[in-house]
C-alpha positions in Angstrom: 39.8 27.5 5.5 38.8 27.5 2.4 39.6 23.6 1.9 37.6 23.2 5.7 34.9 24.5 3.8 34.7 22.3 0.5 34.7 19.5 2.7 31.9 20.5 4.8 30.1 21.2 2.3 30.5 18.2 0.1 29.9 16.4 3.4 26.5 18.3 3.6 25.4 17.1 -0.3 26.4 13.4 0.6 24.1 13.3 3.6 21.6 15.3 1.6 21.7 12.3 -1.2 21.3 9.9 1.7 18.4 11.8 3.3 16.5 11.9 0.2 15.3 8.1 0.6 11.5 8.2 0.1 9.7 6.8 2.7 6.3 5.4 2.7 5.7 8.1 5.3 6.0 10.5 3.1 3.6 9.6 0.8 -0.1 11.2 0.7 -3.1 9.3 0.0 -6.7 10.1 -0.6 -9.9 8.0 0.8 -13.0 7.5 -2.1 -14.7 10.0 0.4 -12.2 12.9 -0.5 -10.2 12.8 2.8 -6.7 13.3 1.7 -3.9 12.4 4.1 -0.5 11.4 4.6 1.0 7.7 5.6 3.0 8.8 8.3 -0.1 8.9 10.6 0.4 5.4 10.2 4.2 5.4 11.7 5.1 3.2 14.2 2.1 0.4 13.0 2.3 -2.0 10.3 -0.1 -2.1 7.0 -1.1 -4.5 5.0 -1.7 -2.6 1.6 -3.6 -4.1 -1.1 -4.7 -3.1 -4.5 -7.8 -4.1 -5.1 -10.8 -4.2 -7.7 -14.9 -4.6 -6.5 -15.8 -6.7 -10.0 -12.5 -9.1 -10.1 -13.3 -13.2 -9.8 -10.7 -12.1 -6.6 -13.0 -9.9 -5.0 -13.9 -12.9 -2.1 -10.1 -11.5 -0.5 -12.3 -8.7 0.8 -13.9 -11.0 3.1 -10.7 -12.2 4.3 -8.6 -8.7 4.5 -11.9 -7.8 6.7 -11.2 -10.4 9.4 -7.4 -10.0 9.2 -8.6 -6.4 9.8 -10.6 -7.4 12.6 -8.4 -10.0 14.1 -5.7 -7.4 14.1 -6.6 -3.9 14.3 -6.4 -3.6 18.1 -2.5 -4.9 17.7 -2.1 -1.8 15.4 -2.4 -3.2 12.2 -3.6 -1.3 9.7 -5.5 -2.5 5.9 -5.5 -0.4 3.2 -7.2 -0.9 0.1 -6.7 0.6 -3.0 -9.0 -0.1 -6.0 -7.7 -0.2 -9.2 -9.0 0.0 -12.8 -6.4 -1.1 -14.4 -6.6 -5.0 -15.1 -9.8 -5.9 -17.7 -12.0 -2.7 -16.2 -13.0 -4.8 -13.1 -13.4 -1.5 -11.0 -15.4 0.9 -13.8 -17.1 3.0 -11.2 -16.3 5.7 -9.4 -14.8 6.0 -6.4 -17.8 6.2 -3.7 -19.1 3.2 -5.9 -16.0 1.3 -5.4 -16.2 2.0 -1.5 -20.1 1.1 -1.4 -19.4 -2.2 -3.1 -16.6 -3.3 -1.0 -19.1 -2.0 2.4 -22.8 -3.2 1.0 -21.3 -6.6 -0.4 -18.2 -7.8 1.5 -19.0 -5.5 5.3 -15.7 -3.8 4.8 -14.5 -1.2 7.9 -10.9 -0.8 7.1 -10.2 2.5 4.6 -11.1 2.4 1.2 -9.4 4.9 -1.1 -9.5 6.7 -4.6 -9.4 4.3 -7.5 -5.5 4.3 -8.8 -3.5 3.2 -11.3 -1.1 0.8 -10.0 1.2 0.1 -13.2 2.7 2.4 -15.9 3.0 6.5 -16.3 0.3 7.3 -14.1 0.7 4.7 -11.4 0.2 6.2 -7.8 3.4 7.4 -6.0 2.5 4.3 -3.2 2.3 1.4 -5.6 5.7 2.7 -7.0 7.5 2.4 -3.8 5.9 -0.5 -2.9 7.1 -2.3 -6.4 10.8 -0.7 -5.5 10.9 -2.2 -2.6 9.2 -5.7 -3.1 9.7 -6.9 -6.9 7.3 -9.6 -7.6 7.4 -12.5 -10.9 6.9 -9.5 -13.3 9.1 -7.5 -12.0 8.5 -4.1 -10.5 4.6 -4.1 -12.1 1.7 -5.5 -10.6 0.3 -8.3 -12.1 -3.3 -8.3 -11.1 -5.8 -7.3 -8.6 -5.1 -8.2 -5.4 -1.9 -8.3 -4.6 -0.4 -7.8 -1.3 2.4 -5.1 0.3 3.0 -5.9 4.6 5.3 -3.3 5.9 6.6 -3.1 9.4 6.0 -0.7 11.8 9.6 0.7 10.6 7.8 1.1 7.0 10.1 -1.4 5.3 8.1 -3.4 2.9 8.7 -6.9 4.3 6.5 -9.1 2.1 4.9 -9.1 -1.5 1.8 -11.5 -1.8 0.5 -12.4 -5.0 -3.2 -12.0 -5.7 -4.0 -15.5 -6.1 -3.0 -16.2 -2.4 -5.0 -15.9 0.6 -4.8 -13.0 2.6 -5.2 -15.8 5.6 -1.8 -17.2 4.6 -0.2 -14.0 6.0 -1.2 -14.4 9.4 2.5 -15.7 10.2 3.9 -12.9 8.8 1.3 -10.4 10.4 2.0 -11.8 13.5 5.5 -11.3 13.3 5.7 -7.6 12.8 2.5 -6.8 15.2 
Protein backbone atom coordinates (compact mmCIF):
# COMPACT_ATOMS: atom_id res chain seq x y z
CA UNK A 1 0.00 0.00 0.00
CA UNK A 2 2.45 2.03 0.97
CA UNK A 3 4.52 1.61 -2.34
CA UNK A 4 0.71 2.23 -4.26
CA UNK A 5 0.99 5.33 -2.63
CA UNK A 6 4.61 6.69 -3.51
CA UNK A 7 3.76 6.17 -6.92
CA UNK A 8 0.62 8.00 -6.96
CA UNK A 9 1.89 10.45 -5.53
CA UNK A 10 5.11 11.05 -7.52
CA UNK A 11 2.71 10.59 -10.45
CA UNK A 12 0.66 13.55 -9.06
CA UNK A 13 4.09 15.99 -8.86
CA UNK A 14 5.04 14.91 -12.52
CA UNK A 15 1.74 16.04 -13.84
CA UNK A 16 1.85 19.03 -11.51
CA UNK A 17 5.47 19.99 -13.20
CA UNK A 18 3.68 19.51 -16.60
CA UNK A 19 0.59 21.60 -15.66
CA UNK A 20 2.62 24.44 -14.58
CA UNK A 21 3.28 25.58 -18.37
CA UNK A 22 2.45 29.34 -18.37
CA UNK A 23 0.12 30.18 -20.77
CA UNK A 24 -0.54 33.43 -22.38
CA UNK A 25 -3.93 33.06 -20.86
CA UNK A 26 -2.83 33.39 -17.76
CA UNK A 27 -1.26 36.51 -18.04
CA UNK A 28 -3.00 39.93 -16.83
CA UNK A 29 -2.65 43.00 -18.58
CA UNK A 30 -3.66 46.60 -17.90
CA UNK A 31 -5.14 49.24 -20.66
CA UNK A 32 -3.47 53.14 -20.30
CA UNK A 33 -7.18 53.76 -19.01
CA UNK A 34 -6.62 51.54 -15.81
CA UNK A 35 -8.78 48.61 -16.93
CA UNK A 36 -6.86 45.60 -15.82
CA UNK A 37 -7.68 42.21 -17.26
CA UNK A 38 -6.57 38.92 -18.03
CA UNK A 39 -5.61 37.38 -21.71
CA UNK A 40 -7.68 34.55 -21.54
CA UNK A 41 -10.77 36.66 -22.48
CA UNK A 42 -9.03 36.46 -25.60
CA UNK A 43 -9.02 32.37 -25.74
CA UNK A 44 -10.05 30.80 -28.67
CA UNK A 45 -9.03 34.13 -31.09
CA UNK A 46 -5.71 35.06 -32.29
CA UNK A 47 -3.65 38.40 -31.42
CA UNK A 48 -1.36 40.08 -32.98
CA UNK A 49 0.76 41.71 -30.10
CA UNK A 50 3.01 44.48 -30.69
CA UNK A 51 5.17 46.59 -28.57
CA UNK A 52 5.07 49.79 -29.52
CA UNK A 53 6.40 53.56 -28.95
CA UNK A 54 4.17 57.02 -30.15
CA UNK A 55 7.60 59.09 -30.91
CA UNK A 56 9.67 56.13 -32.80
CA UNK A 57 10.66 56.98 -36.76
CA UNK A 58 8.35 53.35 -36.70
CA UNK A 59 5.41 54.94 -35.40
CA UNK A 60 3.69 54.98 -39.32
CA UNK A 61 3.07 50.80 -38.32
CA UNK A 62 0.18 52.26 -36.35
CA UNK A 63 -1.52 53.09 -39.43
CA UNK A 64 -1.05 49.75 -40.76
CA UNK A 65 -1.85 47.49 -37.34
CA UNK A 66 -5.19 49.85 -37.57
CA UNK A 67 -6.32 48.40 -40.90
CA UNK A 68 -5.01 44.85 -40.13
CA UNK A 69 -7.29 45.59 -37.10
CA UNK A 70 -9.97 46.56 -39.24
CA UNK A 71 -9.64 44.17 -42.00
CA UNK A 72 -9.68 41.50 -39.33
CA UNK A 73 -11.41 42.10 -36.28
CA UNK A 74 -14.84 40.58 -37.36
CA UNK A 75 -12.66 37.14 -38.11
CA UNK A 76 -11.66 37.44 -34.37
CA UNK A 77 -8.47 38.83 -34.47
CA UNK A 78 -7.42 40.76 -31.98
CA UNK A 79 -4.31 43.79 -31.89
CA UNK A 80 -2.77 44.61 -28.93
CA UNK A 81 -0.39 47.35 -28.46
CA UNK A 82 1.90 47.87 -25.84
CA UNK A 83 3.95 51.03 -25.62
CA UNK A 84 7.25 50.88 -24.51
CA UNK A 85 9.85 53.36 -23.13
CA UNK A 86 12.53 51.47 -23.34
CA UNK A 87 14.51 52.07 -26.66
CA UNK A 88 16.01 56.02 -26.83
CA UNK A 89 12.86 57.41 -24.60
CA UNK A 90 10.51 57.45 -27.75
CA UNK A 91 7.43 56.94 -25.51
CA UNK A 92 8.31 59.63 -22.45
CA UNK A 93 4.73 60.27 -21.49
CA UNK A 94 2.42 58.82 -19.64
CA UNK A 95 0.20 56.35 -20.26
CA UNK A 96 -3.26 58.19 -21.34
CA UNK A 97 -0.60 60.34 -23.46
CA UNK A 98 0.64 57.33 -25.18
CA UNK A 99 -3.12 56.18 -25.88
CA UNK A 100 -4.13 59.84 -27.12
CA UNK A 101 -1.20 59.96 -29.47
CA UNK A 102 -1.71 56.63 -31.03
CA UNK A 103 -5.98 57.73 -31.23
CA UNK A 104 -5.52 61.75 -32.19
CA UNK A 105 -2.58 60.99 -34.69
CA UNK A 106 -2.75 57.52 -36.21
CA UNK A 107 -7.13 56.91 -35.52
CA UNK A 108 -6.25 53.87 -33.52
CA UNK A 109 -9.46 51.56 -32.14
CA UNK A 110 -7.74 48.46 -31.13
CA UNK A 111 -6.59 48.47 -27.15
CA UNK A 112 -3.91 50.48 -26.05
CA UNK A 113 -2.22 49.54 -22.82
CA UNK A 114 0.09 50.74 -19.92
CA UNK A 115 3.57 51.72 -21.03
CA UNK A 116 5.94 48.54 -20.25
CA UNK A 117 9.19 47.51 -20.25
CA UNK A 118 9.78 44.92 -22.64
CA UNK A 119 13.54 43.85 -22.01
CA UNK A 120 15.51 43.30 -18.76
CA UNK A 121 14.49 42.94 -14.75
CA UNK A 122 11.37 44.68 -15.06
CA UNK A 123 10.10 43.57 -18.38
CA UNK A 124 6.25 42.71 -18.34
CA UNK A 125 5.38 39.02 -17.64
CA UNK A 126 3.73 39.05 -21.56
CA UNK A 127 6.84 40.24 -23.43
CA UNK A 128 8.69 37.44 -21.39
CA UNK A 129 6.67 34.66 -22.73
CA UNK A 130 6.38 35.98 -25.88
CA UNK A 131 10.48 36.12 -26.17
CA UNK A 132 10.38 32.31 -24.68
CA UNK A 133 8.43 31.33 -27.16
CA UNK A 134 9.60 33.19 -30.34
CA UNK A 135 13.45 34.10 -30.09
CA UNK A 136 14.33 36.71 -32.54
CA UNK A 137 18.25 37.91 -33.96
CA UNK A 138 19.03 38.97 -30.41
CA UNK A 139 17.92 36.39 -28.88
CA UNK A 140 15.16 36.29 -26.23
CA UNK A 141 15.33 40.51 -26.02
CA UNK A 142 13.55 42.84 -28.12
CA UNK A 143 15.42 44.77 -30.28
CA UNK A 144 13.36 47.81 -30.96
CA UNK A 145 10.00 49.23 -31.08
CA UNK A 146 7.74 47.52 -33.08
CA UNK A 147 8.13 44.25 -33.16
CA UNK A 148 5.63 41.78 -33.78
CA UNK A 149 4.14 38.49 -31.60
CA UNK A 150 0.92 36.45 -33.86
CA UNK A 151 -0.40 33.74 -31.69
CA UNK A 152 -3.10 31.32 -32.63
CA UNK A 153 -6.30 30.91 -31.30
CA UNK A 154 -4.51 27.90 -29.30
CA UNK A 155 -2.15 30.81 -27.74
CA UNK A 156 1.01 29.35 -29.34
CA UNK A 157 3.15 32.09 -30.50
CA UNK A 158 3.42 31.20 -34.14
CA UNK A 159 5.40 34.17 -35.59
CA UNK A 160 7.96 36.88 -34.50
CA UNK A 161 8.13 40.04 -36.82
CA UNK A 162 10.78 42.37 -36.67
CA UNK A 163 10.02 46.04 -36.34
CA UNK A 164 11.38 47.09 -39.53
CA UNK A 165 8.77 44.95 -41.41
CA UNK A 166 5.42 45.83 -42.37
CA UNK A 167 2.68 44.81 -40.35
CA UNK A 168 0.96 44.29 -44.11
CA UNK A 169 3.44 41.53 -44.74
CA UNK A 170 1.60 39.32 -42.16
CA UNK A 171 -1.58 39.14 -43.87
CA UNK A 172 -0.58 35.46 -45.02
CA UNK A 173 0.08 34.50 -41.73
CA UNK A 174 -3.09 36.33 -40.28
CA UNK A 175 -5.04 34.65 -42.66
CA UNK A 176 -3.83 31.38 -41.76
CA UNK A 177 -4.69 31.20 -38.09
CA UNK A 178 -8.17 33.35 -38.58
Amino acid sequence: MAALLKTVILLSIIDMDRGFKMSIYDISVVKADGEAYGLGKYEGRPMLIVNTASQCGLRGQYDELESLHQEYKDGGLVVLGFPSNQFNNQEPGTDAEAEEACRINHGVTFDIHEIIDVNGADAHPLFNHLKSEAKGTLGDKIKWNFTKFLVDKEGNVVRRVAPTTSPLKMKKDIESVL
